[in-house]
N, C-alpha and C positions, 0 to 999 in steps of 0.2 A: 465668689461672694461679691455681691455688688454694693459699694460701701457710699454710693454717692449721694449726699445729704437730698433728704425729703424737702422739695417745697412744704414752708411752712403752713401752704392753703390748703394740703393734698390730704383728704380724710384717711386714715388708714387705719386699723387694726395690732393691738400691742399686747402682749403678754408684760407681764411684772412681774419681781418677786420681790417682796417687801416685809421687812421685819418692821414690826411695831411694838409697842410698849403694851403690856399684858393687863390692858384696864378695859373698865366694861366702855363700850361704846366710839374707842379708837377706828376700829374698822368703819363702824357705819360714818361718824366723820370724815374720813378719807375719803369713800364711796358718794358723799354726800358732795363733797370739794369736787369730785372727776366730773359729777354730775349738773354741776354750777357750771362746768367748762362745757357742756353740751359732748360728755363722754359717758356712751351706753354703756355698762356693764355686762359682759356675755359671761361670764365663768368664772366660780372664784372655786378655791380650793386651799384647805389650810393642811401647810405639812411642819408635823413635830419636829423640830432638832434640838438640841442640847442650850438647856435656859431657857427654852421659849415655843413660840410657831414662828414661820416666816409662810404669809399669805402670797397666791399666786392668784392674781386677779388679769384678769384679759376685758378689756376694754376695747372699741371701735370712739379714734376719737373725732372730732366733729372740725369744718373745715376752721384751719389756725391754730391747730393745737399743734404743737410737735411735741417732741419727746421729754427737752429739756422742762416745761411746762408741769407734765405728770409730775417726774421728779419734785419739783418745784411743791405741788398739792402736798404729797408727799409726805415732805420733810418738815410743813406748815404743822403738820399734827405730830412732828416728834419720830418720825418714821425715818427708815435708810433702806434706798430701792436697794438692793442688793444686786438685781439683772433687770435688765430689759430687751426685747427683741422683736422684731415685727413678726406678728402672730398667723398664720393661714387659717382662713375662716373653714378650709376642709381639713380641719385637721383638729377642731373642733368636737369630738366626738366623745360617749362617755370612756374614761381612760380604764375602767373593768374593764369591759367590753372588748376594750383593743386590746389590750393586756392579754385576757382567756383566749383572743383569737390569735393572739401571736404565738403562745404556750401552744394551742394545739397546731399551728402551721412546725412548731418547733419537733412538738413531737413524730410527727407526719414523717418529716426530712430536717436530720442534724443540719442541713444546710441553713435550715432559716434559726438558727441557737442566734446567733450573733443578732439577725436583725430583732427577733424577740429581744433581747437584754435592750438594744437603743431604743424599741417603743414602751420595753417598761420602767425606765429612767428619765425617758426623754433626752438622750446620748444626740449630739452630734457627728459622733463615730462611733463603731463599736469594731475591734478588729483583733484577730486571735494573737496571743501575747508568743512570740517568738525567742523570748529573752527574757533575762529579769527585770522586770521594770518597776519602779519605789515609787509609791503615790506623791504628788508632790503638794506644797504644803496649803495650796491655795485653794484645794477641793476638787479646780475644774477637769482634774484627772485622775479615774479609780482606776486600779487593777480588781478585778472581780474572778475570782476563783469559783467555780461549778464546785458539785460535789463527789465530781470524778474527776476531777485533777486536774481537768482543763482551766486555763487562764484566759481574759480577756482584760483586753486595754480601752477604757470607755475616754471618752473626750467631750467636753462642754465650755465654750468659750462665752457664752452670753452668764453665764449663774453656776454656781460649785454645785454639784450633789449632797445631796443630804441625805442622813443618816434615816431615813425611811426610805429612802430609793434604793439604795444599796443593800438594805432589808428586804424589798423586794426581788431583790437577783436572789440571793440567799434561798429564799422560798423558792423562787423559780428554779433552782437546782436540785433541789428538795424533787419537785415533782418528775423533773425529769430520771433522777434516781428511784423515785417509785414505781417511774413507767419503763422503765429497763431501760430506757433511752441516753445512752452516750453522747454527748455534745459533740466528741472529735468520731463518733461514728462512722467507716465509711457507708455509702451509702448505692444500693442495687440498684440500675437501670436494665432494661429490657431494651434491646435494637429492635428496629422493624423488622426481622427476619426471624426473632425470638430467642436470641444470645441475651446471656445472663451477663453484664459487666457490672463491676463496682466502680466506684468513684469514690478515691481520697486524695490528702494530702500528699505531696511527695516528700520523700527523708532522705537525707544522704545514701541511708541503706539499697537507694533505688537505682545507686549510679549504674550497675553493670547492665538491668534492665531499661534502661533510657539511653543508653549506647546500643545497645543492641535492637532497641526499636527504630534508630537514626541511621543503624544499619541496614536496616531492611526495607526502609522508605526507598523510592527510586529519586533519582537527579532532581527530575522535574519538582513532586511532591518538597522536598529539601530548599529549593529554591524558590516553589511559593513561599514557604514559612519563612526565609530566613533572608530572602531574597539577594541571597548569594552562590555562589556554585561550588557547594559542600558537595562533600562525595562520603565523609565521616565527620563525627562529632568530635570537636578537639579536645580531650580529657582533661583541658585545664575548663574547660567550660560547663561541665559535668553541676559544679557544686554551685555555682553561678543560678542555672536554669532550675534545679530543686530547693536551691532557697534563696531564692531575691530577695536581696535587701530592702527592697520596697513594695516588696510586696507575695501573694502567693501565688502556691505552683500547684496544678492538679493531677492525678495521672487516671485514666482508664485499662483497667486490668481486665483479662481474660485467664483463667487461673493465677499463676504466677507469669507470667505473660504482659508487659506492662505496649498494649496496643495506640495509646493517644496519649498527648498531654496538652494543657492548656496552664496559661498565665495568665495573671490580671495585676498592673505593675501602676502603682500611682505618677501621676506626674507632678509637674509642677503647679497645676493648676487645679484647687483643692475637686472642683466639681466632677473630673474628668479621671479615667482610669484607663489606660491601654491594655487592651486584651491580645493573646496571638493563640491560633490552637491550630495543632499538627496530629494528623489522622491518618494513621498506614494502609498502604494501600488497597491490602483487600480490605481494610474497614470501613473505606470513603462509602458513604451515599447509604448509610447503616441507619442513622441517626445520632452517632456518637457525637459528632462536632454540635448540635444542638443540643444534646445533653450537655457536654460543658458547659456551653454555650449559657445556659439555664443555670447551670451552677453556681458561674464566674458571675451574674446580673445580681443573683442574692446576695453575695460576698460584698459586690461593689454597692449594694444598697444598703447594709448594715455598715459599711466604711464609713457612708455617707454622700458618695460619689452619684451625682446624678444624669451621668452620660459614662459608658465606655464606648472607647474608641479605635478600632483597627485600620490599618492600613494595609491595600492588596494592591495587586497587581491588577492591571485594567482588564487584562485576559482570564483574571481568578474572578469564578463565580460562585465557587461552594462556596467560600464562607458568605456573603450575601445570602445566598437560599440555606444554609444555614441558620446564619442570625435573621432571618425571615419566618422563620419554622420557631422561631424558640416564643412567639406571639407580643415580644416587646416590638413598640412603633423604631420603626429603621429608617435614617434618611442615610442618601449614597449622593458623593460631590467630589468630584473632580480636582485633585490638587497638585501641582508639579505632576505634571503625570503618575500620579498615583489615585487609586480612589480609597478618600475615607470616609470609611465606614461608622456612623454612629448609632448605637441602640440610648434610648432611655429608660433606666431603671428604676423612677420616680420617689427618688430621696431629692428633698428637699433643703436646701440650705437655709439659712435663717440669717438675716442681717440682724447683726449684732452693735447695741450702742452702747459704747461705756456707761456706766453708773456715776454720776457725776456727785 
């Protein structure tokens, strides 16, 4: 997230959310003040919460205005911005509309549940809840339960959610229980050769089949992935690679037959996500490592991560022509003798400015 203060001459475009006092003609004073300052109004939208509304007005302001400024209009009529954040003018669009398209990408493929909840809240992350986790008291983090049991952990650091957003999730699980569709779903892929594989999450339950797939890889294969010279998987490592702590683990099955697996592991740097995927060897050059591939990009873009990132070996090319086939823009560079690999999975971060 790039936090480095705006020139104050530099016109840019801002989202609000603003509580005001419940009298006739508050708002249009407000609107009226942005508009003294040479600031367009693009979009307002008013959401109910408990005592009141808090209006969400997006303006493009005019050069010399900066943030503190707004604010400032603001709180002249009795108002308290609540959030503010720089707005992306493609991202602009009516929020039904994004809403029913995300609902149907969900029902389509369980993969895309999570990014559905972050465009119907306007989440900064959205990522499956792994553990118990207690709302805390400040708003800007929900736990949201589906109506199959699944859990997710939403995140927003510019403005809390409100009690109509999270209304929204409600419904949104609603329909996917109408439509027989399970969030945690696995989900069927088709190879280029016409093998029927699934694709889910991994569970402890998977450890003998994830040793036994790290069995059957050769040297070479083992030591692209891990790029060490494994010959077996160390059983202490088992519980490690099925549930990272930071993040999740995928496997590809052929009956009970667990053939591939893929990661996608956050780092330290909120934008970015490190992926690795390992593919046995009669499955290489199938299309399996692009199916993950695809899988791991929806995950990282309901996170909120707007790059993943892998590291090969200068001599490994499948995953390249891999993550080339999965139709996300790929650049490949050279580092320490390694190449890394980045795809973009077009999640967008949003600079966040205190509410002053």
């Amino acid at each position: 997230m790039d936090t480095t203060p705006l020139p104050a001459t530099a016109p840019t475009t801002w989202r609000l959310r603003v509580q005001l006092d419940d009298r006739p003609g508050t708002l249009a004073r407000v609107t009226t003040r942005l508009a003294a300052r040479d600031c367009n109004v693009l979009a307002l939208s008013v959401l109910p919460v408990p005592g009141g509304v808090v209006d969400e007005i997006v303006v493009s302001t005019g050069p010399g205005t900066a943030p503190a400024d707004l604010i400032d209009e603001i709180r002249a009529e009795g108002g308290r911005c609540v959030g503010i954040t720089r707005a992306d003018l493609r991202h602009l669009v009516d929020h039904t509309t994004a809403g029913l398209r995300a609902v149907g990408n969900a029902l389509r493929d369980p993969a895309g549940v999570a990014e559905a909840v972050r465009t119907l809240i306007g989440a900064d992350a959205v990522v499956p809840a792994t553990e118990q986790v207690t709302p805390d008291t400040s708003g800007h983090r929900a736990v949201l339960s589906l109506a199959d049991g699944t859990s997710f952990v939403a995140r927003r650091g510019w403005a809390p959610f409100t009690e109509v957003e999270l209304a929204r999730v409600a419904a949104f699980g609603e329909v996917l229980t109408a439509g027989g569709q399970a969030a945690a779903a696995p989900a069927a892929v088709i190879t280029t050769d016409g093998a029927g594989i699934v694709l889910r999450p991994g569970t402890p339950a998977d450890a003998d089949a994830v040793a036994d797939l790290h069995a059957r890889c050769s040297a070479q294969t083992l030591f692209t992935r891990y790029h060490a010279g494994l010959r077996t998987l160390p059983r202490r490592w088992l519980h490690r690679l099925l549930q990272p702590p930071r993040g999740t683990t995928l496997l590809a099955l052929c009956g009970t037959e667990v053939v591939a697996m893929a990661q996608l592991i956050r780092t330290n740097d909120p934008a970015e996500a490190e992926i690795s995927v390992l593919v046995e060897d009669s499955w290489q050059r199938r299309g399996l490592g692009t199916a993950l591939i695809t899988r791991l990009g929806a995950l990282a873009r309901a996170a909120g991560h707007a790059h993943m990132i892998a590291w090969c070996l200068p001599s490994e090319v499948g995953f390249a022509r891999a993550a080339a086939a999965c139709g996300l823009p790929v650049s490949v560079r050279r580092e320490d003798d390694m190449l890394r690999v980045a795809l973009a999975v077009g999640s967008h971060r949003s600079e966040t400015i205190p509410a002053l």
